[in-house]
N, C-alpha and C positions, 0 to 999 in steps of 0.2 A: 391087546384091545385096540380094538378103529379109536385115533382120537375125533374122527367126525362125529362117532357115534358117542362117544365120553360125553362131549358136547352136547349132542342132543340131550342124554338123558339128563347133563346136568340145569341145561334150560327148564325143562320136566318136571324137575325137581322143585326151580324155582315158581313154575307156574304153580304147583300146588303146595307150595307155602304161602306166594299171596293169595291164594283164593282163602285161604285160611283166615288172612289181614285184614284188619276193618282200612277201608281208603279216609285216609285224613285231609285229600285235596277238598272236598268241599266246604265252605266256612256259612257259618249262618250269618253275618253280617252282610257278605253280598247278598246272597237269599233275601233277607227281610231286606233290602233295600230293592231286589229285583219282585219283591211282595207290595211296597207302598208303588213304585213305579207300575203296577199292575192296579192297584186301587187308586189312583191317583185319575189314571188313564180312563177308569170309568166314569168317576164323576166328573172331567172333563169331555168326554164324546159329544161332539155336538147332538143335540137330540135327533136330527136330518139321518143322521146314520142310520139309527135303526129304525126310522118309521120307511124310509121312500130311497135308501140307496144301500140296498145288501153289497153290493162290490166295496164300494166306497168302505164298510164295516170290515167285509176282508181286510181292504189292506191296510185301513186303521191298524187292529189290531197286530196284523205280520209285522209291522212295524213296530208297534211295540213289543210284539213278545221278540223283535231282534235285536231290543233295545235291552229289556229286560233280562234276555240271554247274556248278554255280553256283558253286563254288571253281576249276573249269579255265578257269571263263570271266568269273572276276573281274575279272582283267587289263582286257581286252577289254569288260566294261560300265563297268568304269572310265575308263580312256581314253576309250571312247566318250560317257559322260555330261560327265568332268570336264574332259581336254586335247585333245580333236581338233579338227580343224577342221572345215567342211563337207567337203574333200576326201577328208579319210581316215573322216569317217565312212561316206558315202558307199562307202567301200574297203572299210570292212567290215561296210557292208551287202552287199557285194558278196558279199565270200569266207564270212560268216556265212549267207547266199541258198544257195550252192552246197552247203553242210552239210544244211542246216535239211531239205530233202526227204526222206531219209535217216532223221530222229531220226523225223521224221512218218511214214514209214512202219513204221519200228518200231513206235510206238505203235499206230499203226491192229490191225498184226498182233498184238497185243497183246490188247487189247482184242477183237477177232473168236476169238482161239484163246480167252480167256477164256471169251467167252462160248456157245460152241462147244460146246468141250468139254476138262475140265480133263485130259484124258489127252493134249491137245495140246500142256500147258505144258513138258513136258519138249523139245521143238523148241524152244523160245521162247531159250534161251542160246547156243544156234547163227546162229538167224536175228537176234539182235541185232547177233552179232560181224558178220556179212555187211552187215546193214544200216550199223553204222559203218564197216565197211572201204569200204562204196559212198559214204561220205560222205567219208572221207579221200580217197579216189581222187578225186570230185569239187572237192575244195581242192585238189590236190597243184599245178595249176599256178599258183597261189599261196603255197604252200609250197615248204620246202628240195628237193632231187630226193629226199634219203632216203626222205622223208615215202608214196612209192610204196612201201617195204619194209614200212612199218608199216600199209599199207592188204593189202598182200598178207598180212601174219603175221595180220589180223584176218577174213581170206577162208578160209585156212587153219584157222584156230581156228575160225569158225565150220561151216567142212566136216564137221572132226572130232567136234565136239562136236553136228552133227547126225547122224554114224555113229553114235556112242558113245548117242544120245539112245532107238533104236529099241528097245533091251532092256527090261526091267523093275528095272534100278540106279535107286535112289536119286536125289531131284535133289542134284548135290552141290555148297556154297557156292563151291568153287574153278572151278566151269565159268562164274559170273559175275566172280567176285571175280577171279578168279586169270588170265583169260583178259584183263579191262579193267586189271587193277592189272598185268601186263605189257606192256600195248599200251598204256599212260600214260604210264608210264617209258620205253619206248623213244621213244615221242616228246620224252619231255623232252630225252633227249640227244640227239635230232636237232637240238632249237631249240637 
């Protein structure tokens, strides 16, 4: 027998034992703290944001959700830098992989409605929530089975808040804030 080929199949092997594995990196404590820093951020927006400077409201929030990222997913570069092994890191390069498409095409859409045209930004808290429910559905067979309800409450929200987007309202803090800081928390208590 090729030992190149032993190899492969025994890598093979292991990729379809973890897909079997629930991934344990994510913790619900950074969550619901990456949930209040998400409702926190809406009740402080200045109001100027969303009546008279849609860019300004981009990068408000990119900033927070870069802030809020990096607190949800403390756990997880912790572990991954300090205690895992090759296996589990490996693991969550894996289930980190299946996200990661998702946050990317947010930004792309991002960046094109920006620079587009700013009468596009008001879509932009809609197709966020879609684009993370498209990324929670792609972890979810990694994650708990609930983890499917929070990927649908974030398809939902982002539907809605692309109805509610076509008038001339105001962008209002609670369509980012209020939409992620509930879809945080409910995943904390799924984890």
């Amino acid at each position: 027998m090729d030992f190149s080929r032993a190899l492969s199949q025994i890598d093979d092997i292991h990729r379809q034992i973890a897909r079997g594995e629930m991934y344990r990196g994510y913790r619900s404590l950074p969550l619901a703290a990456s949930a209040l820093i998400g409702l926190i951020a809406a009740w402080m927006q200045p109001r100027a944001l969303g009546l008279s400077d849609p860019i300004g409201f981009v990068l408000y929030w990119a900033a927070i959700a870069a802030c809020a990222g990096l607190v949800g997913a403390s756990e997880i570069l912790y572990r991954y830098v300090v205690h895992d092994d090759r296996a589990e890191r490996r693991r969550t390069q894996q289930v980190v992989g299946q996200f990661m498409p998702s946050l990317l095409a947010g930004a792309v859409i991002t960046a094109s409605f920006v620079h587009l045209s700013a009468a596009l930004v008001p879509l932009l808290p809609g197709l966020w929530a879609i684009c993370f429910g498209v990324g929670t559905f792609a972890s979810r067979p990694y994650l708990p089975r609930a983890s499917g309800w929070i990927a649908l409450f974030y398809y939902v929200a982002g539907v809605g808040l692309l109805w509610i987007a076509r008038g001339p309202e105001p962008l209002s803090a609670w369509w980012v804030g209020g939409t992620f800081g509930a879809g945080q928390l409910m995943a904390a208590a799924v984890l």
